[in-house]
N, C-alpha and C positions, 0 to 999 in steps of 0.2 A: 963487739958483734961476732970475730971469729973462734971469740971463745964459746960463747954461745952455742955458736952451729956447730961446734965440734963436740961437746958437750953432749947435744941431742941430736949429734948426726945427722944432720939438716943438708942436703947438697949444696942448694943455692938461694939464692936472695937478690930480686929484681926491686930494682926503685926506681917511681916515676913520676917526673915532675911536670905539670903543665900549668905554667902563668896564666895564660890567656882564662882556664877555667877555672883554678884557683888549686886545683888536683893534686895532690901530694900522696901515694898510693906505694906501699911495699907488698909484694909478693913471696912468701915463701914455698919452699919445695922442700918437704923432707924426704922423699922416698917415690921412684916412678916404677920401679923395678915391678913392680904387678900391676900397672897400668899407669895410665896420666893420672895426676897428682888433683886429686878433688878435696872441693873445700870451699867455703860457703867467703862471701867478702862480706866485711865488718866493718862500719860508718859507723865513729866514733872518736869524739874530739881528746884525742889524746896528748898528754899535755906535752913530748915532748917528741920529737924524731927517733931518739933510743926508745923510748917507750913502747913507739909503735912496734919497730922493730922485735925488740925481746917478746911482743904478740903473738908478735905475727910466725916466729919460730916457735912458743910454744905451742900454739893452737895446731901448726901445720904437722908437728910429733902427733899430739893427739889424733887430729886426723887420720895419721899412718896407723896407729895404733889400732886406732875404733874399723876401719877399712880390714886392717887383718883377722880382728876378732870377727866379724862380724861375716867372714868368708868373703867380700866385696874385690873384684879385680879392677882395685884401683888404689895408686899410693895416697900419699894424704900432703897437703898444701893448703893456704890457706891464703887469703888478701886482704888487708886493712887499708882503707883510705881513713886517713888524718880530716876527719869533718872541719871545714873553714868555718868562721865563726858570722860570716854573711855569704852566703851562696848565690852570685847572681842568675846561674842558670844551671838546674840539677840536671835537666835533660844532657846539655851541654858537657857536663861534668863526668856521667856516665858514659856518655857516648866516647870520651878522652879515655876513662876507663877499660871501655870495650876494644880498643885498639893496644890496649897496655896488654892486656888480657892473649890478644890475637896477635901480638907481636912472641909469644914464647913457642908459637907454631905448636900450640896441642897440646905443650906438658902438663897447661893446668887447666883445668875448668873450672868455673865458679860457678857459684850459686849463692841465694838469698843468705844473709847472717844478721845477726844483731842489727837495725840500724838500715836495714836494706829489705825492699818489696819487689813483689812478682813484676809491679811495674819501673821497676830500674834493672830487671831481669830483662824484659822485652826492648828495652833499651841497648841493652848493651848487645844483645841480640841481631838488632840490627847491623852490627860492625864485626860479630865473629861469631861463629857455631858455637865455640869451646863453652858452651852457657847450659844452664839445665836450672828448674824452675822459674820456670816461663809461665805463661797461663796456659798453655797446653798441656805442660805436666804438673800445673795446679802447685800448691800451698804447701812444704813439707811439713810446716809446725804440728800438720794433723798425724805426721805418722810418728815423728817426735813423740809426743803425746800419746800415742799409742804405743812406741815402746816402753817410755817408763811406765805405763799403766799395767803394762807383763809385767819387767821390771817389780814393780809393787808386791804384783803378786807371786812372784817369785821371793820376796822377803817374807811373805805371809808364810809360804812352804819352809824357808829356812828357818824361823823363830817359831819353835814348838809353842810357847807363851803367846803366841798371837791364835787371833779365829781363822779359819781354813779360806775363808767370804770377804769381802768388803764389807758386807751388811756392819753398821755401827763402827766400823776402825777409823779412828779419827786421826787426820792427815794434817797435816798444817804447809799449807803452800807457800811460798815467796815468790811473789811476783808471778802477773797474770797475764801476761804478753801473750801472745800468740798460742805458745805452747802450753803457757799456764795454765789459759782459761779452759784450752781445751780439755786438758787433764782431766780439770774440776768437774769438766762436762762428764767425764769417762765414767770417773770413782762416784757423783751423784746417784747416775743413773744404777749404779748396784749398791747405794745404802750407803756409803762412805759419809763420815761427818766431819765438814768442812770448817780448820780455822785457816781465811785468807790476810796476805799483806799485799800491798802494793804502793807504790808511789801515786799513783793517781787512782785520788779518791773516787772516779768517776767508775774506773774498774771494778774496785773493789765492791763498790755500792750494785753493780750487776750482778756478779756473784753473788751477794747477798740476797737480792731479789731472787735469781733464775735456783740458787743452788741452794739457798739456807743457808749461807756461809755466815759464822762470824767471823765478824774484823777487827783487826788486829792494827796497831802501826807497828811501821816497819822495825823500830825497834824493840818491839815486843813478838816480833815472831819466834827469834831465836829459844825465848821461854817458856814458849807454850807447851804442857805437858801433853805431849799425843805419842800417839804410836808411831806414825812415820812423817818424820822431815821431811821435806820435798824445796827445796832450791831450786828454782825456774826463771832466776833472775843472771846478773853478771856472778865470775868466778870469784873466787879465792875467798866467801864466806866463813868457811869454817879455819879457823886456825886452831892452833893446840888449846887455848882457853875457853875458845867457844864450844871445841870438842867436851874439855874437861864439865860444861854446865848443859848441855842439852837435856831436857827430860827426854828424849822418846825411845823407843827399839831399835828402828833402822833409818838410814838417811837413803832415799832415794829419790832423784831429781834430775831437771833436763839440764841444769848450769853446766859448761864448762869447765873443768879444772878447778872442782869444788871445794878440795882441801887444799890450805894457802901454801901447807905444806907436807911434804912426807912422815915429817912427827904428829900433825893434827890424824892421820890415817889409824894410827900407831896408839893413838890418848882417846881414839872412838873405840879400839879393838878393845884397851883396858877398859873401858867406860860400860864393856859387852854390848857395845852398840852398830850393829850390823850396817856397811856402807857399801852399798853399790855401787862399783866402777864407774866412775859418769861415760868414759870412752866407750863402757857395755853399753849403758842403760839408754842414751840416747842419740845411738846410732840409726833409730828411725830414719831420719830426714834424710842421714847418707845413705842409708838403703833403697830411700826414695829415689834421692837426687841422679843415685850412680844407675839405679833399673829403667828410670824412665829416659835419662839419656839416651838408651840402649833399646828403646822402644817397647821394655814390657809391661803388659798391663796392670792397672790398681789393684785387682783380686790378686798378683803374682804378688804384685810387694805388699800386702797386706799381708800374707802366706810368710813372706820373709819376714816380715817384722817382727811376727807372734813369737817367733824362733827364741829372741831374745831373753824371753824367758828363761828357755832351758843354756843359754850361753850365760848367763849369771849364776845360774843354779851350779855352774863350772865350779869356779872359786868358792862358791859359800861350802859346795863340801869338800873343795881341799881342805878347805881353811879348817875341817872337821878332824881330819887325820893331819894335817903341819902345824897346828896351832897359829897360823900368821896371818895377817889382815887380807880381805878380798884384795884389797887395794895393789900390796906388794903382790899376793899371788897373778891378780890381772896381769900387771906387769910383766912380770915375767914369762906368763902367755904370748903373750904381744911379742917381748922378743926372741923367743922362742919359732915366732913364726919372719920375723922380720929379719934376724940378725942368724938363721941357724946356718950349717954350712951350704946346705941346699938350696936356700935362698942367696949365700954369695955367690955362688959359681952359677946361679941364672943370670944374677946383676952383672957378673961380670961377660957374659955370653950374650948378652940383650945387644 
């Protein structure tokens, strides 16, 4: 574990247990230094205590990352509860949650992730402020959604070989959750042609209805030949083989921490297959999550979101004059802004 956090620079790492609800919850913090550490919590039965752990630190870098890119004054953390495999009382469960939460006095806030709703938001709400997507500030998967859909089109603008429009560019979604489906909604209504996958046929069969989607199973998505991949499911999808086979132009999607690893980034670049930053692409929800904390209105972050666009358009023309993958130039953006000298000597004066 403490090789981990040093690895990715992680400050700290809160773990919390409660019997009586069955609660087994880690908190990470990677960076507070430009604000309380925000970051959505994650229900998901993970199979092991290290497992969750080594999550719960990558996902909280990310966080920091997408927060600096994205101009946001706030570091990045994240919280995973270990899903029990019989839950006798979920109220019960969050509410043990929302005191875990409210015991770090502020440094983190959470919000909706994988596995977790507006109404386990208003739960935990009731035990601590330190909370954001509630139903007062609404649903972020739609602004989510609304980034990668700039995002998208910001791949349009980089790949000369692509149409200027969505009109006819064929997208192939994975997984239709929240954010998915919204997508689907976005790219429909300007012409986009929809192949979807999903684990639950019930989804999938909507999309097809509402959007003219065809469907795919989930193991035939990875082959479908289109223009833009779109990953909207769990991380680490693409690894270097599945880079080496994709048909499409660009990979653009809401998944977290899309490539399994820093060689799969590297086998898209050879592949001339353009990949959007996932910490760029769908930093919607934290743009949401951290404005509406803050009390600003939906036309404000709506404004912010579009931005996104031109924050990807960053890397894709470095990547013009460096020859080097978005992926690596993001990166180095990010720390650039996290680790420069001017951001130590704030961390260290805070």
């Amino acid at each position: 574990m403490f090789q981990d956090m040093s690895q990715s620079q992680t400050s700290d790492i809160h773990l919390w247990s409660d019997p009586q609800t069955g609660l087994q919850a880690v908190i990470a913090i990677h960076d507070t230094s430009r604000g309380p550490a925000l970051g959505g919590c994650r229900f998901f039965p993970y199979n092991s205590s290290g497992d969750a752990i080594r999550d719960a630190i990558r996902l909280a870098q990310g966080m920091s990352d997408k927060a600096a890119l994205a101009g946001i004054e706030q570091g990045g953390g994240k919280a995973v509860i270990m899903a029990p495999r019989d839950i006798q009382n979920q109220e019960a469960l969050f509410l043990s949650f929302g005191r875990f939460v409210h015991s770090l006095g502020g440094r983190y806030i959470t919000a909706m992730d994988v596995g977790t709703t507006t109404a386990d938001m208003e739960t935990i709400a009731r035990v601590t402020p330190h909370v954001t997507c509630t139903s007062a500030s609404g649903n972020p998967a739609l602004y989510t959604a609304l980034g990668v859909y700039h995002g998208i089109l910001a791949c349009l603008k980089a790949c000369k070989d692509l149409p200027d429009s969505l009109n006819g560019v064929h997208v192939a979604v994975q997984g239709l959750g929240h954010v998915g489906y919204a997508l689907c909604d976005l790219l429909h209504k300007d012409g986009a042609k929809l192949t979807v996958c999903d684990l639950d046929p019930e989804k999938s069969a909507l999309c097809q209805k509402n959007f003219g989607a065809t469907v795919v199973a989930a193991k035939e998505i990875l082959s479908v030949d289109c223009d833009i991949f779109s990953p909207c499911g769990l991380g680490g999808v693409i690894g270097t083989s599945v880079a080496q086979s994709l048909k499409c132009r660009a990979v653009a999607g809401s998944a977290n921490n899309q490539l399994a690893t820093p060689e799969a980034g590297l086998a898209l670049h050879r592949q001339n297959i353009l990949c959007a930053p996932d910490f760029l692409i769908n930093a919607g929800g934290l743009i949401h999550a951290s404005l509406s904390h803050r009390g600003k209105t939906a036309a404000e972050t709506r404004k912010r979101v579009t931005l996104i666009e031109q924050t990807i358009l960053r890397p894709f023309n470095r990547q013009i004059t460096s020859g080097e993958p978005p992926s690596l130039m993001a990166d180095r953006m990010a720390e650039d802004i996290l680790y420069s000298p001017k951001h130590q000597l704030e961390q260290l004066s805070a």
